[in-house]
N, C-alpha and C positions, 0 to 999 in steps of 0.2 A: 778482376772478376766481380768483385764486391761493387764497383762504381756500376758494370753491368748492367744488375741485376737492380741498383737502385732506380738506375734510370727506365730499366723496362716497368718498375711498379709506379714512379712516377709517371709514366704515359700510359698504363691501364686507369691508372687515378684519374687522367684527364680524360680519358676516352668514356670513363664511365659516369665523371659529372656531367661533360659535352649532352650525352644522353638524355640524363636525368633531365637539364635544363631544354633540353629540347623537345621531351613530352610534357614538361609542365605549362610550353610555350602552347606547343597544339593544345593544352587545353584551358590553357587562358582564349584563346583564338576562338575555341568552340563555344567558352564562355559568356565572350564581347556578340557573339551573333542573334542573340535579342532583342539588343538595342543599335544596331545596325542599320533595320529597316528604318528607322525613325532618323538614323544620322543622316542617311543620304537624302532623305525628303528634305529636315532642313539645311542642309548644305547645299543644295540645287537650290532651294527661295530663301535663304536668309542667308547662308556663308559662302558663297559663290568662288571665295577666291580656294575653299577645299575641294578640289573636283574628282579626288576615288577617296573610299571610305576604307573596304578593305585592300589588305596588302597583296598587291600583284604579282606575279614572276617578274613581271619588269616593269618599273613607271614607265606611264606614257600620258602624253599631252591632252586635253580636252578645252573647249570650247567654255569661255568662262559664262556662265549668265544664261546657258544656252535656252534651259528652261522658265524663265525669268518673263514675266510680262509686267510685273509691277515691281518697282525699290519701295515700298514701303515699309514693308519687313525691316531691307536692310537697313531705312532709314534710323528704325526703330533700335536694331541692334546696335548702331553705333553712337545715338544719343545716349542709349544708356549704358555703355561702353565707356565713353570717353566722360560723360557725368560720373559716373561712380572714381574714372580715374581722374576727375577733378576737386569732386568734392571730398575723397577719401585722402589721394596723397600728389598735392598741387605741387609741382617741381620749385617754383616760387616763395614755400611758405615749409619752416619748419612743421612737419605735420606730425613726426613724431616724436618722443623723446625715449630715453634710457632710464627708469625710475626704481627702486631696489624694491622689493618685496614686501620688505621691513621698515617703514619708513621711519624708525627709530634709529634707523642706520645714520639719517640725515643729521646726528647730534656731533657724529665723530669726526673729530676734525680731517677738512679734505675731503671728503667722501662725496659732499654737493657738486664741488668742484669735478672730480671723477665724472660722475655720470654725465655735467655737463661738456667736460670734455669729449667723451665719450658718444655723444648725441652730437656735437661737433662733426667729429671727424666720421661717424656713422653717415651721414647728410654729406657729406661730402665724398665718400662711398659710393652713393645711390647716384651721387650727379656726374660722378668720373666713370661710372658704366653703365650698359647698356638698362639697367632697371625702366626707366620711365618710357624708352622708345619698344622694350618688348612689353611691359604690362599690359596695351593696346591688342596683341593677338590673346595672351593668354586671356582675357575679360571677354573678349571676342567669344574663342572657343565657349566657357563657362556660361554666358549669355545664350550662347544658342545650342549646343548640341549637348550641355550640361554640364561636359567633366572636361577640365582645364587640366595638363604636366608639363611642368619644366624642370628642366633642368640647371640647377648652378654649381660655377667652378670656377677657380682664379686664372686669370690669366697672366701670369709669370711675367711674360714680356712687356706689356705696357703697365703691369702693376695692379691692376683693376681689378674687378669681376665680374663674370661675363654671364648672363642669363642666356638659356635657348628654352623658346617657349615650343616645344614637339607640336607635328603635325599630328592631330587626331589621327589617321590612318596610321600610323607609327604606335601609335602607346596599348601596352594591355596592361589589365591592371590585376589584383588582387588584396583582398582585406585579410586583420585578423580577427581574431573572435571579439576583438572589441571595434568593432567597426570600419578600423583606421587601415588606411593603405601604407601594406606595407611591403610588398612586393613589383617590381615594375620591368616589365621587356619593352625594349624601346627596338622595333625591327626596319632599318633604314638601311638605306644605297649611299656605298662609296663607289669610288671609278679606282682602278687596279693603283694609278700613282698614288689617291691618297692613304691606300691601305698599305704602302710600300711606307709613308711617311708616317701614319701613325703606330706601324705596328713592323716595324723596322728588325727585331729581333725573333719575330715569330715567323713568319714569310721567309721561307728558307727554299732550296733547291728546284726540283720541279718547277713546282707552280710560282717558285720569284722569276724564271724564266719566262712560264706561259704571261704576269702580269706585266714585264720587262717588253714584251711583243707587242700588246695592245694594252699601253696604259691606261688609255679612256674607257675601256671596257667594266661594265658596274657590276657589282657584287655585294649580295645580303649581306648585311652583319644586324647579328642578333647582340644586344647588350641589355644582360640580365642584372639588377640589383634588388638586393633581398636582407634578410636578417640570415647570418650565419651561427647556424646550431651546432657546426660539430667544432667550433674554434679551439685551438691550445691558449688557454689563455698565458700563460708563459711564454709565448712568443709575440712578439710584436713587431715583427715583418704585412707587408700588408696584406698578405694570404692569411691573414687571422684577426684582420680588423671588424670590427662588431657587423659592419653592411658589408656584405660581399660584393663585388664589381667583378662581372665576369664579361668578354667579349668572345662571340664564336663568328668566325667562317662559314655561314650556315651551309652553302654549297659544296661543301668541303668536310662537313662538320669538323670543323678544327678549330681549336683554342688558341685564341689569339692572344689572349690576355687575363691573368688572371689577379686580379688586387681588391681595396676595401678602402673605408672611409671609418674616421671614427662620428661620424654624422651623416646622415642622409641627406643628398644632394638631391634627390628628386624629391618634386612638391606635388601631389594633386589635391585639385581643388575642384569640389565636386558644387553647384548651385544650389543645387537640394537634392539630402539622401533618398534614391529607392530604396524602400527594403526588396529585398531578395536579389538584390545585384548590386553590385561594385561601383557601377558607373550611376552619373546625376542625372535628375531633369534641369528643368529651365522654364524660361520664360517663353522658349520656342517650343517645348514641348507642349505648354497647357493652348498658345495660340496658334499649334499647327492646323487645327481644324478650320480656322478663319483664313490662316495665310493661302492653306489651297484653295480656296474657294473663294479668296480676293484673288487673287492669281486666274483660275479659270474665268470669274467675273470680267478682270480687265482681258483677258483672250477675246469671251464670245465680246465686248465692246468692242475691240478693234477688226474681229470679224464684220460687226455690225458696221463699224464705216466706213470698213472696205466696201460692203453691199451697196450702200449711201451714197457714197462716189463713185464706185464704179459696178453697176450692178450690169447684170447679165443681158445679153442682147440676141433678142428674137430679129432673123432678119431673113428676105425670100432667098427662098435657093438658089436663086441666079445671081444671086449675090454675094459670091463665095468669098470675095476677097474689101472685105469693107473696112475701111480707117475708120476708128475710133478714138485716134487722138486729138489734142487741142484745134483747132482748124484743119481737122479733116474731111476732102472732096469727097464723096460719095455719088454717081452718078444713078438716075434713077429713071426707068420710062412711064410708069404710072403711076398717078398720086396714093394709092392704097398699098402699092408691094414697095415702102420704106422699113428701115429697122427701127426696130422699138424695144424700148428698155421693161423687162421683166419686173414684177412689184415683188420681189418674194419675201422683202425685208419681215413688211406688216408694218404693226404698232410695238415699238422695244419698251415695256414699262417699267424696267431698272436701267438707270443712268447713275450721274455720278454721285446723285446724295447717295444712293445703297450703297457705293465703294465707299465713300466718307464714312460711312456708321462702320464698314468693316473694318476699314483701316483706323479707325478710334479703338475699335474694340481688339484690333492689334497691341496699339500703342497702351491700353493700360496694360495689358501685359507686363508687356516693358517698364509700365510705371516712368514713362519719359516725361507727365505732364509735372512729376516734380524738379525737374532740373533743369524744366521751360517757368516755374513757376515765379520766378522774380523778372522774367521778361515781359511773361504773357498776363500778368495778373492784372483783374480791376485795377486802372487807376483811382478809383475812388476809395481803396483802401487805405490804411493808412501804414507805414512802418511794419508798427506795434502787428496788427492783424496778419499782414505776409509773415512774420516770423513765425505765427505762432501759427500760421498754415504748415510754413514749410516743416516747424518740428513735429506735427502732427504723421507727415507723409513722410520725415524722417524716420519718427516710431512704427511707420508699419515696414517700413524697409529694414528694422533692428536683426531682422533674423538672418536676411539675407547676407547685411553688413557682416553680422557676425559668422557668419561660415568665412566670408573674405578671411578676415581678420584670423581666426584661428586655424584656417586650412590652409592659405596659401600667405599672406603678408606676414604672419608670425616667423613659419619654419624659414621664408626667405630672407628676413632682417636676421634671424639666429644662425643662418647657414652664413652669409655677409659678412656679421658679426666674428664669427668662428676664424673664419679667413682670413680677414681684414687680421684680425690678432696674432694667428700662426703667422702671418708674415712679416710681422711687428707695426703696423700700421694702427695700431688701439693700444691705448694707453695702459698702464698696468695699474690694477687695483690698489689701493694701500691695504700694507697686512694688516690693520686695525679691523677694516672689510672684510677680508677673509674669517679673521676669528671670529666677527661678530654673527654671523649666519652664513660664511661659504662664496659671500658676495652675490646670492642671485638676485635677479632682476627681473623686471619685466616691462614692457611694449604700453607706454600709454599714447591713446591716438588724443592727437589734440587738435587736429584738419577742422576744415567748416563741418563736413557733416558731424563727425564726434562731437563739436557743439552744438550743434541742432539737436541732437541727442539730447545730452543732458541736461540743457535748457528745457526741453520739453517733457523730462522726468524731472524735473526739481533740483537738479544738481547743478548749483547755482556755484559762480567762482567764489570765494574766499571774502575777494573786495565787494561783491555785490551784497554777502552775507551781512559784512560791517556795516556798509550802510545802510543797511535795512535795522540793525542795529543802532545803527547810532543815533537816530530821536531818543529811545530807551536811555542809552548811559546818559543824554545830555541833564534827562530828565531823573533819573536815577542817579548819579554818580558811582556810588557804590557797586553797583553790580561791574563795574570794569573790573573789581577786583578778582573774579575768577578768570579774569584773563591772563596771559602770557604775552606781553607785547611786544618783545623782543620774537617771540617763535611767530604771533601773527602776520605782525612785519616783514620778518624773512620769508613768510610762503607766500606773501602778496607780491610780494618783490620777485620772488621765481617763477611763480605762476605767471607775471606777466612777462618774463624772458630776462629778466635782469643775468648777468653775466655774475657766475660766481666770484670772478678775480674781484668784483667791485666791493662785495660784501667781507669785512671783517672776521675773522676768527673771532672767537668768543673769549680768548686770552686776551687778546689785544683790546677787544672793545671793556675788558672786565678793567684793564689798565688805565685806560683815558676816563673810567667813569671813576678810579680813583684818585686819580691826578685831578679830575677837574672839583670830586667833593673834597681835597684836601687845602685845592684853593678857593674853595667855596668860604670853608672852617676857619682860613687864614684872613681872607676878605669879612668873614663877619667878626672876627674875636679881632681886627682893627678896628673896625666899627666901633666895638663894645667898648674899647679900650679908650679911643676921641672920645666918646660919649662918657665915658668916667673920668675924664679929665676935664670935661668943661662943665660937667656938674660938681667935681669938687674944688672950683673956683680958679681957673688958669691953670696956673705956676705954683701951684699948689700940692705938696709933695701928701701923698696917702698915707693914712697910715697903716705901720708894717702888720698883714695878717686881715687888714681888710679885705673885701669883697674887689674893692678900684684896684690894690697891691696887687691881688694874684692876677687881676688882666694883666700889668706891666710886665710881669714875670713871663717871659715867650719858652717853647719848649724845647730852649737850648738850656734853661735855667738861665738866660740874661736877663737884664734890667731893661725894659724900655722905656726913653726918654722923651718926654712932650717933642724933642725936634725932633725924635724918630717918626711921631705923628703927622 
């Protein structure tokens, strides 16, 4: 009776979260319908391959591009799509690394080694999943309609990790009082077998029958992740892990699944915050004004030379049936009742230079002229000049970079990171790490733009530093002496990718530098010794308590003799 009575309050328990989560969903839904109108303008001219914005009773097909008369938008959006995903994180080039907090950490032995291991197998992470081929929608999305979510998770079977960058029309969001999203419904269509396959213990009677009849048949599911406020902390099942992970049946309202994460697996990534909503603008947002109106431009043009070519034809009325095509007969009895072409065109006086100024004034939008800029640049510049263009245009993109970076590249290399670890694929810290500060770390970008960056703030490498320095010591000698040549050494050397295995412990190198000044000590007090024997005349024995006797005497306390010389 007692099992009973548990299980009827465990399924009020469910019946009444189900709920809960399904008015907070309607009014996340009611939430996202501000910026709505604005999604589906630019997803009709600039993201064509998104073709419903909000969520339907049932997906259905649409006509890609249908409102489209010009790509230059989307030119726009994919230049600067695939340039940020070039210049930020090149599949090609170490672009990031693993670097601890503390960089005093880097004294203890092992510890350099670590993190470059660690940046190792991280990069080899990224290259073994999906990262680099989904980064492409989600930059997509965040380029144009503002706010980017995906979602990551491991995938068991091949060993990897699997990014899914969500369909806008899918994601609702939610912030907290410190601005950061931290609530997310992700509301998308399965077909009855794969809800049979992912949710195998919840699909029970009835309805396993009704999904058993028509497997292909599609069905909402609602999946809610959130920060979970009423947890036991005492338990650690994953109905009480810090993010809640809930699935419903929304047609059913039924709980399909109920678990947690001890990390948040969804990322959104907003281009730049609105205040007073959740969701981002963009670059399509401030250029939607141009894009409709390059858009209607190239319409009424192609209107225009339809008229052009084929304009309208006045013809007699007995001449009901007249060819108009290329060598068409027309038979006619008097020279005045022919058909004649109608003028209604006029004089069109915007042509293509006015598309041109609009589609520039697209494009800076996008800010695409800087990831054309070492193509398209004066040749009469020199180097020197493009560099110091491009970290110019670097610096005005700093802001954007930085939302990248700490909205969506950060929590994904940490979520990566986390995974990669729990499944033993990351190396384990040394405890010396641990005690010294907990081992945290953090994300330095070291890509082409990250140096365009700090090249054009002053933040000069290491080696460039020295040699800017170095006329100074040559001509000073002295002042080396507040250096550390051993520590300058070692960060030149890692800074430019040196492998830790290569570089010595600081035991070992403290070792060879005594072994080599003890045969330095032995090689000179020989010296000193031939040289006090051939100043006191050959074969000629010292005398005992001399300055020549104590060379002879070696620090075994033996005698050495001229044929030891």
């Amino acid at each position: 009776m007692a099992e009973v009575s548990t299980e009827r309050q465990l399924n009020e328990r469910q019946k009444k979260l189900v709920k809960q989560l399904l008015d907070l969903f309607e009014a996340a839904k009611k939430a996202r319908q501000d910026v709505e109108p604005v999604w589906e303008d630019i997803t009709s001219y600039v993201l064509p391959r998104i073709t419903e914005i909000k969520p339907q009773a049932l997906p259905k097909a649409a006509r890609y591009g249908e409102k489209m008369y010009t790509s230059e938008p989307v030119s726009a959006l994919r230049l600067a799509s695939d340039g940020t995903s070039g210049y930020m994180m090149p599949r090609t080039a170490h672009w990031v690394r693993m670097e601890p907090r503390d960089r005093s950490a880097y004294e203890i032995p092992g510890v350099r080694k670590f993190f470059q291991d660690s940046t190792e197998v991280l990069h080899a992470e990224l290259n073994r999943s999906n990262f680099y081929g989904e980064m492409t929608p989600i930059l997509d999305n965040g380029f144009s309609i503002g706010t980017s979510v995906a979602f990551v998770e491991d995938d068991e079977e091949s060993g990897s990790v699997n990014i899914i960058s969500c369909d806008p029309s899918e994601i609702f969001i939610s912030e907290n009082k410190y601005k950061k999203v931290d609530t997310f419904f992700r509301y998308h269509w399965m077909t009855g077998e794969q809800v049979l396959e992912r949710y195998p213990d919840a699909v029970k009677g009835k309805f396993e029958e009704e999904i058993k009849q028509n497997p292909l048949e599609l069905h909402a599911i609602l999946h809610c992740v959130y920060k979970r406020e009423d947890r036991i902390h005492e338990r650690v099942d994953a109905a009480n892990k810090p993010i809640a992970s809930v699935h419903i049946l929304v047609e059913k309202q039924h709980l399909l699944r109920e678990s947690g994460y001890d990390l948040q697996r969804f990322v959104a990534w907003r281009h730049r915050r609105i205040p007073g909503t959740a969701y981002g603008g963009s670059p399509a947002w401030d250029a939607l004004a141009d894009i409709l109106r390059l858009n209607q431009h190239s319409m009424d043009l192609l209107d225009a030379s339809h008229l052009a070519v084929r304009p309208p034809i006045a013809y007699p009325s007995e001449m009901y049936d007249i060819d108009i095509s290329p060598n068409g007969m027309n038979p006619y009895r008097l020279p005045g009742r022919v058909p004649q072409k109608l003028d209604v065109l006029g004089e069109f006086p915007v042509g293509l230079d006015r598309e041109e100024a609009i589609g520039k004034a697209i494009r800076d939008h996008f800010q695409t002229d800087f990831f054309l800029l070492l193509t398209h640049s004066d040749r009469q510049k020199t180097a020197f000049e493009v560099s110091e263009m491009a970290g110019e245009r670097a610096a005005v993109m700093s802001t954007v970079i930085g939302r990248i970076e700490s909205e969506l590249i950060d929590p994904v290399l940490e979520i990566i990171y986390n995974l990669a670890y729990e499944a033993g694929r990351m190396p384990d810290p040394p405890q010396a790490l641990l005690e010294h500060g907990g081992g945290e770390f953090k994300w330095e970008y070291v890509g082409p733009l990250a140096q365009l960056q700090r090249r054009h703030h002053g933040q000069r490498t290491r080696s460039q530093i020295f040699m800017e320095a170095l006329p100074i010591l040559e001509r000073f000698p002295e002042a080396g002496d507040i250096l550390d040549a051993d520590a300058l050494f070692k960060e030149i050397l890692t800074e430019g990718g040196m492998n830790a295995d290569l570089l010595r412990d600081e035991d070992e190198v403290a070792a060879m530098r005594r072994d080599r000044a003890e045969a330095e000590a032995a090689q000179m007090q020989a010296q000193m010794m031939n040289e006090a024997v051939k100043a006191g005349g050959g074969g000629k024995k010292p005398e005992p308590g001399s300055p020549a006797d104590e060379l002879m005497v070696g620090g075994n306390g033996a005698r050495a003799t001229p044929s030891d010389l």
